[in-house]
Structure formats: structure tokens, C-alpha cells
C-alpha positions as CSV (number, residue, x, y, z in Angstrom):
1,X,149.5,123.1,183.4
2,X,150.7,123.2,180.0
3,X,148.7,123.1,176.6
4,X,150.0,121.8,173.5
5,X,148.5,120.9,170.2
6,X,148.5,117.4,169.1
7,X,151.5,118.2,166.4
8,X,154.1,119.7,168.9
9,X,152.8,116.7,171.5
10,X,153.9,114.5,168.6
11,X,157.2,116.2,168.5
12,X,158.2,116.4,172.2
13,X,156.7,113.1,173.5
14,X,159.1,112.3,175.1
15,X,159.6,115.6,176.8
16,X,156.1,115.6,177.6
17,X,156.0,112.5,179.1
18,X,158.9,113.5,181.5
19,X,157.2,116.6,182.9
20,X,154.1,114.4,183.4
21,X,156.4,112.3,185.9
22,X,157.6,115.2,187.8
23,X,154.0,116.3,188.6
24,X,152.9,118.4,185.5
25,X,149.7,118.4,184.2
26,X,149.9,118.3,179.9
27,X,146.9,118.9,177.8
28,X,147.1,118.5,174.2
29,X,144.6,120.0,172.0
30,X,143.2,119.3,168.6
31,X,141.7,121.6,166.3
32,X,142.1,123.8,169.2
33,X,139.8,122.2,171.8
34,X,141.2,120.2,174.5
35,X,141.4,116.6,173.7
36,X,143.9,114.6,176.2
37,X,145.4,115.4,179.6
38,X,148.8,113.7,180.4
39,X,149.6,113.1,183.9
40,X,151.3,110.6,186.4
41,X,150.3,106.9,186.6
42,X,149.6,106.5,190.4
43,X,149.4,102.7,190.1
44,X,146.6,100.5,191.3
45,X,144.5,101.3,194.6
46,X,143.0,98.4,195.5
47,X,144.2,96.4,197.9
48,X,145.6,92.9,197.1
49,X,145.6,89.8,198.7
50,X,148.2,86.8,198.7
51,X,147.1,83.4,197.4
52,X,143.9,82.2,196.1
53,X,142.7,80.8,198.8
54,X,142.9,83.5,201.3
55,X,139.4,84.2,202.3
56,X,139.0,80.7,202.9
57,X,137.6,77.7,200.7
58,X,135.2,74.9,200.9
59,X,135.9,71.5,199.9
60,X,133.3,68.9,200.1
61,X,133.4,65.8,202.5
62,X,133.1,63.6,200.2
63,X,135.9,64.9,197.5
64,X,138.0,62.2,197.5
65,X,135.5,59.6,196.6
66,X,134.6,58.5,193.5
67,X,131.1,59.0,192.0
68,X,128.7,55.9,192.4
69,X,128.1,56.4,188.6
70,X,131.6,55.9,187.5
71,X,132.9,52.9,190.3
72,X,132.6,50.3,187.5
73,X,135.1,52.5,185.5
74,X,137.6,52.5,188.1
């Protein structure tokens, strides 16, 4: 784990940013307390599923129909 105050992070981004991808842990500090930890994005956990439909759906019987209150627009 590496430290770095909030100046040199600004400096070495970049640098920072690449030892974060190979596992490291940065913490940048301001004033001297630790402020911001750096590490790897491990990407979403959850779990997805395909389509919007894909627990199911329910259509009513009747969806086709039109209305009873709108016939004499039709």
C-alpha cells in the first residue's frame, strides 16, 4: 500500500492509476489524513438477465379489444 499526498497524486495520476490496475492499494492524503483509497474496478456483481421479459409477463385477455368507452371513436 502506498500513501501519497493529494499534490504528488495530482502529479502522477496516471502512474497511480496503473499500479491500482496491477493490484496496488493507493491512498492519497490531505492535510496529512487519509482522504481517498485508489484501487481496481472489479465490475458489477449482480447477476443479469437477458430480455425484459424474462421472468415472465402478464397480458390481459382482453388486450386486444377496444374499450366499450371509446367503440364510437373507432
Amino acid at each position: 500500500m502506498e500513501t501519497v499526498s493529494l499534490y504528488q497524486a495530482k502529479i502522477r495520476l496516471s502512474e497511480l492509476v496503473r499500479e491500482a490496475e496491477a493490484g496496488k492499494e493507493v491512498i492519497i492524503t490531505k492535510h496529512g489524513k487519509p482522504s481517498v483509497r485508489i484501487v481496481p474496478y472489479e465490475g458489477d456483481k449482480r447477476v443479469r438477465e437477458f430480455g425484459f421479459f424474462a421472468k415472465g409477463s402478464n397480458i390481459a385477455s382482453d388486450f386486444d379489444e377496444t374499450p366499450e368507452d371509446l367503440r364510437e371513436y373507432t
